[in-house]
PLY file of the C-alpha trace (Angstrom):
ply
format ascii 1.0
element vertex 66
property float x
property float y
property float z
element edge 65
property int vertex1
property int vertex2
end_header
2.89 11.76 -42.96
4.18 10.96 -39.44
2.80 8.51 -37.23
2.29 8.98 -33.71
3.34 6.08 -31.59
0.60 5.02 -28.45
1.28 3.03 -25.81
-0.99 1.01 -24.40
-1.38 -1.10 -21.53
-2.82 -4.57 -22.03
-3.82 -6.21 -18.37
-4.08 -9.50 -18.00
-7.73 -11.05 -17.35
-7.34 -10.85 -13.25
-10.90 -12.46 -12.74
-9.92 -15.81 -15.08
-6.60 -16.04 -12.64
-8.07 -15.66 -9.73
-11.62 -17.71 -11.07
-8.99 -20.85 -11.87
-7.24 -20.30 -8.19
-10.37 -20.57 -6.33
-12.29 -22.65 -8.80
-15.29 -20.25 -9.10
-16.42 -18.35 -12.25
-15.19 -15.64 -13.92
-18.59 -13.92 -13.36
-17.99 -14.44 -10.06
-15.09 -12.98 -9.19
-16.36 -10.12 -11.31
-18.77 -9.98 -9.13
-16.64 -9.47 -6.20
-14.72 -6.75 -8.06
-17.39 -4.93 -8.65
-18.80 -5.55 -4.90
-21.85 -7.39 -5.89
-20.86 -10.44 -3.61
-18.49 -10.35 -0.55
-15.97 -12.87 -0.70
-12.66 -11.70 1.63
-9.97 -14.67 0.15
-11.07 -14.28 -3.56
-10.94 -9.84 -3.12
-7.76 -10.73 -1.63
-6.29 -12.37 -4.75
-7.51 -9.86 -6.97
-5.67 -6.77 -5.45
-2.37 -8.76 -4.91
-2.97 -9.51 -8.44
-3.46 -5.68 -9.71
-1.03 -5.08 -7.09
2.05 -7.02 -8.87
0.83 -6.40 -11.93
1.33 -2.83 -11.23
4.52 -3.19 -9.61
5.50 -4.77 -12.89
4.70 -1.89 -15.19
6.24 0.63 -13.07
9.66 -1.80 -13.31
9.69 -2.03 -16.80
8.91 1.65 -17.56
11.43 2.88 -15.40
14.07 0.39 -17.63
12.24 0.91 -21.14
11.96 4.92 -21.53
9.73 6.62 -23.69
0 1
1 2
2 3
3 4
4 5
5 6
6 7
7 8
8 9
9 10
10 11
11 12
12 13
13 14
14 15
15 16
16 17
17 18
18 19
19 20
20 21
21 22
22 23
23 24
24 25
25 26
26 27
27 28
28 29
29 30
30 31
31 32
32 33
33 34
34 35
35 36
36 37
37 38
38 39
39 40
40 41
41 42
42 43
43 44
44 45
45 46
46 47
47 48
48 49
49 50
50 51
51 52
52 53
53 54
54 55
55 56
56 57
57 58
58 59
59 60
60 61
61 62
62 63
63 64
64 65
């Protein structure tokens, strides 16, 4: 029997990051994500966060090919 082989994508937890950078909660930069609370310098983090993160992935899938 063959095995198919999945890739998947394991992000790192962006709220604990940003939570120990700002020294707030996780919930509460969860919060913020989600748009519960309005907080400009914590949102801020978060998406230059994802935004690297992404940036990162695309990197190493163009050198790694499937």
């Amino acid at each position: 029997m063959e095995k198919t082989m999945k890739h998947s994508i394991k992000r790192r937890d962006v709220a604990a990051i940003v939570a120990k950078i700002h020294g707030v909660s996780d919930n509460y930069v969860r919060k913020v994500m989600r748009g519960e609370r309005e907080n400009e310098a914590i949102f801020s983090s978060v998406m230059e966060i994802i935004e690297q993160d992404n940036l990162l992935i695309q990197a190493v899938q163009k050198a790694v090919p499937l």
